[in-house]
N, C-alpha and C positions, 0 to 999 in steps of 0.2 A: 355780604352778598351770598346768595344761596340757590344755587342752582344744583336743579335735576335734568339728569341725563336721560333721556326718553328713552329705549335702546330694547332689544333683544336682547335673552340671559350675558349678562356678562360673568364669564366663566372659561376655565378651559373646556375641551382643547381650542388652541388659539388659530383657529382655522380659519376664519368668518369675519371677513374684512372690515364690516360697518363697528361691529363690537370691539375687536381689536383696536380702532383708531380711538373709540370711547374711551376705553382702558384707559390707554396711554395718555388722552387726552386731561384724565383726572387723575393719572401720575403726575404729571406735570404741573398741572395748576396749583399757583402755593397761597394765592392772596383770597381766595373765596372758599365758601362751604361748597364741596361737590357730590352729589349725591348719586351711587351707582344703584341698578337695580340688577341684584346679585342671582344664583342661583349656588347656595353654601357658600360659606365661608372661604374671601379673599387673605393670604396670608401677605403681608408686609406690604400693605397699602400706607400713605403717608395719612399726619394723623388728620389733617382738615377733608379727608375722604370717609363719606358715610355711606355704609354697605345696608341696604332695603334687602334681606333677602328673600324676596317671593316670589321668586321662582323655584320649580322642581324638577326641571330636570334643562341641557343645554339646547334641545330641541325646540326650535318654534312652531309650535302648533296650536291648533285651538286652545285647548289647555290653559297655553302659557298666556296667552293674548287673553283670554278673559279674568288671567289673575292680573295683567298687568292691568286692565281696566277697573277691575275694585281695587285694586291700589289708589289709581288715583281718584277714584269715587271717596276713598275715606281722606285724601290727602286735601281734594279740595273740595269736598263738599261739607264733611264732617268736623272737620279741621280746617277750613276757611283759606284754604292754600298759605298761612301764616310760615309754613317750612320752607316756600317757594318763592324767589323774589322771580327765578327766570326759568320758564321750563322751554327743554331745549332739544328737540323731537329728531333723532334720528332716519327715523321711518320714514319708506317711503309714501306719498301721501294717497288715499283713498277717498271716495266719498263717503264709503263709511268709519272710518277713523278722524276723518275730518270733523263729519258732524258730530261723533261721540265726543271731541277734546272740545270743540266751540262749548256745548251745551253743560260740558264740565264747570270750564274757564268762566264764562259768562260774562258779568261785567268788575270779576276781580282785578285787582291792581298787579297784575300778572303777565310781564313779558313773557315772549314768545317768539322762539327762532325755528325754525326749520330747515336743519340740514342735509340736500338734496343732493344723493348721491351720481341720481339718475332722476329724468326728468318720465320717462315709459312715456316717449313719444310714439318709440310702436304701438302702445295700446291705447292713448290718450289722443283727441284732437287739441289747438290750442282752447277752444272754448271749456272743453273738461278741465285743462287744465288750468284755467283762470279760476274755475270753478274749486280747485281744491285744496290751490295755494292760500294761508290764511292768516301766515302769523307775520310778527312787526318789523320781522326781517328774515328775508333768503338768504342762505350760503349756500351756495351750489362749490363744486370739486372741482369744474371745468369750466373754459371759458366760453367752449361750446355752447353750455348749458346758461349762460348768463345772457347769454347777446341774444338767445330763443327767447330770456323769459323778458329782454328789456323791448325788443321788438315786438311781444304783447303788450306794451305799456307797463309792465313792474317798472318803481322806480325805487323801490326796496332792495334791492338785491347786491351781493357784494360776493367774489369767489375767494375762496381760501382753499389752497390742496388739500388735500387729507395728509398727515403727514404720520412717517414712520420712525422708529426708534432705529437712529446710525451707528447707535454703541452695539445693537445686537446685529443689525443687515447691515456685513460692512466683510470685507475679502477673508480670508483666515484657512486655515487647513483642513483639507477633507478629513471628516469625522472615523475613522479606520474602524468602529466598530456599525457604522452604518455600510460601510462598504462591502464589508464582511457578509451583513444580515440580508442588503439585494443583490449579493452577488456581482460587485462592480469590483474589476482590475485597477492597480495602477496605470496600466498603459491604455486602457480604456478611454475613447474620447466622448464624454458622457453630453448628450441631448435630454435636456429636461422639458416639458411640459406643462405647465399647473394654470388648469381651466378646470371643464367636466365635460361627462360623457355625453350625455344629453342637448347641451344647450351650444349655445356658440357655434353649429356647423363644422369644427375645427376636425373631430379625434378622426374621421375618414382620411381628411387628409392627411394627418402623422401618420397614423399607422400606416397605409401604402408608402409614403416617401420613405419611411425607413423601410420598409422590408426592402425596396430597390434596392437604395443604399447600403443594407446591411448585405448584400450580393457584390458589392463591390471592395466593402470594406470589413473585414475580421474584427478590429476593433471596436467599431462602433456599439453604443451602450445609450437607448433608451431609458426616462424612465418619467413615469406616469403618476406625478403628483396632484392626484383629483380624487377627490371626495364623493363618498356614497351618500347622498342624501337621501336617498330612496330608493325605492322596487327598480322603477326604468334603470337609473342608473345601474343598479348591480344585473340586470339584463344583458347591458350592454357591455358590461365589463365583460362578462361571460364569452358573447361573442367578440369581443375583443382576441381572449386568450385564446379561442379558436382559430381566429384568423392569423396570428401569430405562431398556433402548434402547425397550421396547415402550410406555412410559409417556411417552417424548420429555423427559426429563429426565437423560439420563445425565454429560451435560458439569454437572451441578450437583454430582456424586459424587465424590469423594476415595477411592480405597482405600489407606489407610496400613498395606502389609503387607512393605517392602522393607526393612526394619530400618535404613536413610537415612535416621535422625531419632532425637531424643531425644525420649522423652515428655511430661517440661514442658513441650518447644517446643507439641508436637501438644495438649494441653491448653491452651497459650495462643494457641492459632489459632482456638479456639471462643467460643463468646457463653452456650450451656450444653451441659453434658453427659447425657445420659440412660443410665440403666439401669432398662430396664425390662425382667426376666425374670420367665420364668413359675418356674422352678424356678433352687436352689442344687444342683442334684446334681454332684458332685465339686469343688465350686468351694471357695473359703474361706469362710468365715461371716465374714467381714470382707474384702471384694473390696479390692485395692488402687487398681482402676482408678476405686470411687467416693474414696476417700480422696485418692488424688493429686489428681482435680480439683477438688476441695475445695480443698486447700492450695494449687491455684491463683488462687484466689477464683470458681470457676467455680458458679451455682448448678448443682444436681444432681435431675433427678426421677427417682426408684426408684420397683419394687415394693415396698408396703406389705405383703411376707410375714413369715414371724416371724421369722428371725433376723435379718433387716436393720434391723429396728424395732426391737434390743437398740442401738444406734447411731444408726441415724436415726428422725428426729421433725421434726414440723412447725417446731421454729424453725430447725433447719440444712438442711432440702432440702423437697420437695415429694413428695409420696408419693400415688400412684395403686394403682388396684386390677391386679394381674395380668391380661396379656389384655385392658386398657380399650382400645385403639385410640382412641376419641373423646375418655378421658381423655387421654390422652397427648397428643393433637392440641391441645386446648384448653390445656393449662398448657403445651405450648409459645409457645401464641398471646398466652395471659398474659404469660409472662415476654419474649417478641417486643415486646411492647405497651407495656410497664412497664423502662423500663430502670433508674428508681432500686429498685424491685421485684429488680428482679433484681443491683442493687448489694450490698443490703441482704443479701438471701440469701446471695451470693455472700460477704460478709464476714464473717457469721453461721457459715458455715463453712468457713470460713479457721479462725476464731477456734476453731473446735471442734477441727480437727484440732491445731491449736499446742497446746492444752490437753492434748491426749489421744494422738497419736502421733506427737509429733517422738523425733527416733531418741535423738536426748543424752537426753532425759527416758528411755527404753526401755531403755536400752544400764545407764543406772544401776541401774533395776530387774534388767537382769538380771547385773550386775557382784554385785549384792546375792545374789544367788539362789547364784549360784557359790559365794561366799564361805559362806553358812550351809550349804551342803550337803557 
């Protein structure tokens, strides 16, 4: 069996949730050919793993997306797809990605999955969306996303989480030379963050609730693990650090955007993690950044919007209303306050994520999925 992984550069750094789960996902498989589309040379892949590398740089841009499309111009049109028993698309779907794979594909003997991270109901009506979905089986992440696309009539569709590697996100000791480089104490009660600047409604709200907060509390330690993807974003980072020197707090802030760290590490430098947005628009309906801190034993307070309530619930995290500002303030000051509280939590969802997205438990499902199809 022989399957390619449709995906964006898979490469470091390992920032980029959809690519990351690919990664892992062709770690793990040991019975089929897997085929990644690389960007330079992976070092200690397993040997039934074959590296494509054509890509040139970790960046998805035009660029990249028109080399991935003469890839698979030569792979199945020139080469008759003979390398491909199952190609297995990442991506989220477009009308124009949709057409360009159909007219590839054609009428080869070529399954086809599509794994939907997110359904972009914000930008899609159901009929766009009937419209784009196309191959012989959906995996959607969430169940949210599964009961939308069976109540259009899909009767293909099946959920499997996205699942993480529990040998790397899993509790362990603050990394002392990370603490050092952002300035973080031992007695430090460290709030972590990992979203972006731009998107998601969220960074207004952190940044006000700590500055209150850090008026009350000397120890308190910020720190802002989000990614520059662009001009807006480093904009905003700007005026971030603004509002932060004008608040006479900015030596309390961390910004973790230099890709000089592994994630575990920066999840285990915190006391809790928050995600508090106002919207999921383009994001996954299953974020990785609440799940990894989770399997760090970290608690987690979220917005209580709807797809994230398909997942969390009051006994694995704490859930606030969107845009609460004083909620947020307050159940941080709770779980500040309460450290067996926030043990308690923090193990609570440890134990959730082992149950529900360690990668071996994920990789079998979808070892299963390959085979019946």
């Amino acid at each position: 069996m022989k399957i390619l992984l449709l995906t964006r550069p898979i490469c470091p750094p390992w920032d980029e949730a959809s690519k990351n789960f690919a990664y892992n996902l062709a770690c793990n498989i040991k019975d089929a050919e897997i085929r990644l589309l690389t960007c330079k040379k992976i070092d200690n892949l397993p040997a039934n793993v074959v590296q494509n590398n054509i890509y040139t740089s970790s960046k998805w841009n035009s660029a990249q997306k028109i080399r991935a499309y003469l890839f698979l111009i030569k792979e199945l049109l020139f080469r008759g797809g003979r390398n491909i028993n199952i190609l297995h698309s990442f991506f989220t779907p477009t009308k124009l990605n949709v057409f360009a794979l159909k007219l590839l594909i054609g009428r080869k003997k070529i399954k086809t999955i599509q794994t939907l991270a997110t359904l972009r109901d914000d930008l899609y009506s159901d009929e766009h969306i009937k419209k784009i979905i196309h191959a012989d089986l959906i995996i959607t992440y969430s169940d949210y996303a599964k009961e939308k696309l069976e109540k259009m009539g899909f009767k293909n569709v099946k959920r499997i989480y996205p699942g993480i590697d529990l040998s790397k996100y899993s509790p362990c000791e603050k990394d002392q030379e990370l603490m050092k480089r952002y300035n973080i104490s031992q007695d430090d009660f460290v709030i972590n963050f990992t979203g972006e600047y731009a998107r998601m409604g969220a960074i207004d709200d952190v940044i006000e609730s700590f500055i209150d907060l850090a008026k009350q509390h000397n120890d308190l330690h910020l720190q802002l693990a989000l990614r520059i993807k662009g001009q807006k974003d480093a904009q905003i980072k700007q005026k971030v650090i603004m509002r932060f020197k004008e608040a006479g707090c900015l030596e309390k802030i961390s910004f973790l955007d230099d890709g000089e760290y592994k994630m575990p590490d920066v999840y285990n430098l915190c006391d809790v993690s928050i995600f508090p947005v106002r919207d999921m628009k383009g994001k996954f309906d299953i974020p990785l950044a609440v799940i990894e801190a989770m399997a760090c034993g970290k608690p987690v307070i979220a917005s209580n919007i709807e797809r994230l309530k398909y997942f969390l619930n009051d006994s694995n995290s704490v859930l606030i209303d969107p845009g609460n500002r004083e909620g947020l303030k307050e159940k941080i000051l709770e779980l500040y306050n309460d450290p067996e509280w926030r043990a308690e939590l923090g193990n609570a969802g440890k134990e959730y994520v082992i149950q529900n997205f360690d990668i071996i438990k994920v990789v079998k499902e979808y070892q299963e999925t390959y085979k019946n199809l």
